[in-house]
Structures are given as structure tokens and as C-alpha cells.
C-alpha positions in Angstrom: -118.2 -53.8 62.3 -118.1 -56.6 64.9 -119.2 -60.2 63.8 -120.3 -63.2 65.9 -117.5 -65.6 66.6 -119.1 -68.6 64.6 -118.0 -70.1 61.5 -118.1 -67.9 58.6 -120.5 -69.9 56.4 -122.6 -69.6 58.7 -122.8 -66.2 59.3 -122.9 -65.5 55.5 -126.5 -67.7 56.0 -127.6 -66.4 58.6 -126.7 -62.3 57.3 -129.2 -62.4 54.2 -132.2 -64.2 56.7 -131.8 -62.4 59.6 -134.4 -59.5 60.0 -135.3 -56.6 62.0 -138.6 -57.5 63.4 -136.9 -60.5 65.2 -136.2 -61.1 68.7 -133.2 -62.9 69.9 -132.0 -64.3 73.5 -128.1 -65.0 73.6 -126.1 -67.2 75.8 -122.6 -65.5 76.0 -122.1 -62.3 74.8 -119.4 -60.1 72.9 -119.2 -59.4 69.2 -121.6 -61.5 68.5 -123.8 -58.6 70.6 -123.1 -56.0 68.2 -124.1 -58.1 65.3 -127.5 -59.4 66.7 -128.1 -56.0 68.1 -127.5 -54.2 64.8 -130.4 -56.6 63.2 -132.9 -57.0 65.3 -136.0 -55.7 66.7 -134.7 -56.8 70.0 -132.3 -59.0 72.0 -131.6 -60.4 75.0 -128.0 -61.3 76.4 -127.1 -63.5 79.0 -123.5 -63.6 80.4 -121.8 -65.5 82.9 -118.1 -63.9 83.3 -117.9 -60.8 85.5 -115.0 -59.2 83.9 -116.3 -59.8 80.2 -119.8 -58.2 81.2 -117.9 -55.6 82.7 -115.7 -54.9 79.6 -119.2 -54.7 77.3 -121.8 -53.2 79.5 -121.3 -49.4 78.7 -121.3 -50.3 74.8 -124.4 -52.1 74.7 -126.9 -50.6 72.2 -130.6 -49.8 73.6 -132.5 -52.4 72.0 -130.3 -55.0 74.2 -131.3 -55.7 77.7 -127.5 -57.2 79.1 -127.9 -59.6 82.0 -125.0 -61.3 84.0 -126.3 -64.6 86.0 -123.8 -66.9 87.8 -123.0 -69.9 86.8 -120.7 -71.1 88.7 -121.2 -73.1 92.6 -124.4 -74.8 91.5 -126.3 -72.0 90.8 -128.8 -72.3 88.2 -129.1 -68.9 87.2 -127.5 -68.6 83.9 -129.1 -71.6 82.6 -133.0 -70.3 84.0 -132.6 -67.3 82.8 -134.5 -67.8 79.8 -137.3 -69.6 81.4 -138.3 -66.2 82.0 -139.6 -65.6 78.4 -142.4 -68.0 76.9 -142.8 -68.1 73.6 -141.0 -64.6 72.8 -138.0 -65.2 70.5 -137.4 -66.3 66.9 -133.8 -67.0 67.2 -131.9 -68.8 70.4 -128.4 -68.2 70.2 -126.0 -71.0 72.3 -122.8 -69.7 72.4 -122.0 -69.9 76.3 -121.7 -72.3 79.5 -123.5 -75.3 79.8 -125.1 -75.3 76.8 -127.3 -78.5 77.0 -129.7 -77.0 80.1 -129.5 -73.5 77.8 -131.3 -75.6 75.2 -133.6 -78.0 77.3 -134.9 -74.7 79.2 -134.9 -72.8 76.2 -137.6 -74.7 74.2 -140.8 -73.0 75.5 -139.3 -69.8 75.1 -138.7 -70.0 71.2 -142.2 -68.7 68.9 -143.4 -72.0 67.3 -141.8 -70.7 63.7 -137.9 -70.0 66.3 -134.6 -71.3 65.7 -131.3 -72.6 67.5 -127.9 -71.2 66.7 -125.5 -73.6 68.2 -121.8 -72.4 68.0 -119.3 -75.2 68.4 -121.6 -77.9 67.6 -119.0 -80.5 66.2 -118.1 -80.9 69.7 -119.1 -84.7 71.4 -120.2 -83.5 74.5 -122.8 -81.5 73.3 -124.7 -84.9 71.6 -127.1 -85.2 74.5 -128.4 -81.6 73.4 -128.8 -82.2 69.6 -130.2 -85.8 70.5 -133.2 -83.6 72.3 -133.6 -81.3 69.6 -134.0 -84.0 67.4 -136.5 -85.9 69.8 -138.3 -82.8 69.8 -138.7 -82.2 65.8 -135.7 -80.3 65.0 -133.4 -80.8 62.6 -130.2 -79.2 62.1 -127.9 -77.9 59.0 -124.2 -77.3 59.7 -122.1 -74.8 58.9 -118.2 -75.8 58.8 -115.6 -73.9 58.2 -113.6 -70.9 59.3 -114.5 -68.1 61.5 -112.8 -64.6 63.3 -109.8 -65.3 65.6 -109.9 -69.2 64.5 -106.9 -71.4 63.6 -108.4 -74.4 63.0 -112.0 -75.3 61.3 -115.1 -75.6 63.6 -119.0 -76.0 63.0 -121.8 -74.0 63.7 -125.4 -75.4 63.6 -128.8 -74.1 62.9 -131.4 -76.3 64.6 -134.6 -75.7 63.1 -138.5 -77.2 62.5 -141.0 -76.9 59.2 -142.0 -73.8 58.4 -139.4 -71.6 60.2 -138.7 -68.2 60.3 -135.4 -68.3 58.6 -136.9 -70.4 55.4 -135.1 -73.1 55.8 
């Protein structure tokens, strides 16, 4: 059984909260696919690396619509992608590139009750990303610790408002 590549506390949360009626848009893709795919109503992937996409693509389970946008040479793909989707997911996953435009367009995308799962959040040059969350009523819990593959600890966050759809 695949896991996500965040920190294992964090997963522990997020297993026992995490329900199949949700819907999920990911920035970066692998195990943590499988693991969003196996929960949820439905979910929505967004890679940026042509050989990793290429190394997924033929295991992707139905309920997953698998996207590859560039990222690279001033395109704005990736990062628009989810402008796409207004108010349609519970849970935002930002695990990829650029992850402070993946946030700031992903706002308007999340259901009122939604939720940010932000891998590698003990990392300084993410700041200007939580400092918006938190100028736009979110607040965040961390999660440090261990996780697969790692060496070292990390963090993973969960950026979240009142009355949210994982009862925090």
C-alpha cells in the first residue's frame, strides 16, 4: 500500500479524517496518488516532470483525472491549473513546484469548509505562502517528524479555517 511522502504524524491525522465523499486537487504526484485515490470520492493530480508522469500514467486509478502542465520557461500552466475549479475541493494538497502561486491560485478553488496540506512547510522560503494563508483566516497545525524514504525530520502542515471539514 503506497503512502504520501509527508511526515508520518501527519498522515496518521490525516488517515482517521480523511473520507470518501471528498474531493482532492494535488500538486505533484506519485505515492501520495495512490493514497488520495484510495480515499476519496475524487481527485485531481497535477504534475510537472515528464518522465515521472510517464512512469505513473498507466497506474492511475479511475476516480483520478492525471494532468501534466509545464512549469518550466515561464509558463504558467502548472500553477493555473487549478484556477480551473471554483469552489470544488475539500482538501488542496501542495506537494510540488512553486508552491506559493499553487496556494494564492488555489484559494477560490477550495469549498468554504476546504483544507491545505502543505508538505515541507518548515522550509523559509515558503513564509510568503503561510503569511497569506494567515492573512486570509487560516491557521495551521504542524506535523513534524519522520516520513517514507526520509533521513532527517521534516514538517508537514495542515492549513485550515473554523468549521472545517477535517474537525479540526
Amino acid at each position: 500500500n503506497p503512502i504520501p511522502w509527508i511526515t508520518y504524524p501527519a498522515l496518521d491525522f490525516l488517515a482517521d479524517r480523511v473520507t470518501s465523499k471528498m474531493v482532492v486537487f494535488e500538486y505533484g504526484s506519485g505515492n501520495s496518488t495512490f493514497w488520495w485515490s484510495s480515499r476519496v470520492e475524487k481527485l485531481v493530480s497535477c504534475e510537472h516532470d515528464k518522465e515521472w508522469y510517464a512512469a505513473f500514467r498507466s497506474r492511475i486509478p479511475e476516480n483520478t483525472t492525471y494532468l501534466l502542465r509545464r512549469a518550466k520557461g515561464g509558463s504558467t500552466d502548472y500553477v493555473m491549473e487549478i484556477v480551473k475549479y471554483r469552489d470544488m475541493f475539500d482538501i488542496l494538497v501542495i506537494d510540488g513546484r512553486d508552491r506559493v502561486n499553487c496556494v494564492r491560485n488555489g484559494l477560490a478553488s477550495l469549498h468554504h469548509d476546504g483544507v491545505i496540506v502543505w508538505d515541507n512547510s518548515d522550509r523559509e522560503e515558503y513564509q510568503e505562502g503561510f503569511d497569506f494563508l494567515e492573512e486570509n483566516g487560516f491557521k495551521s497545525l504542524d506535523f513534524r517528524g519522520m516520513g517514507a524514504l526520509a533521513t532527517r525530520r521534516w514538517c508537514t502542515s495542515i492549513f485550515y479555517r473554523r468549521d472545517n471539514c477535517l474537525n479540526i
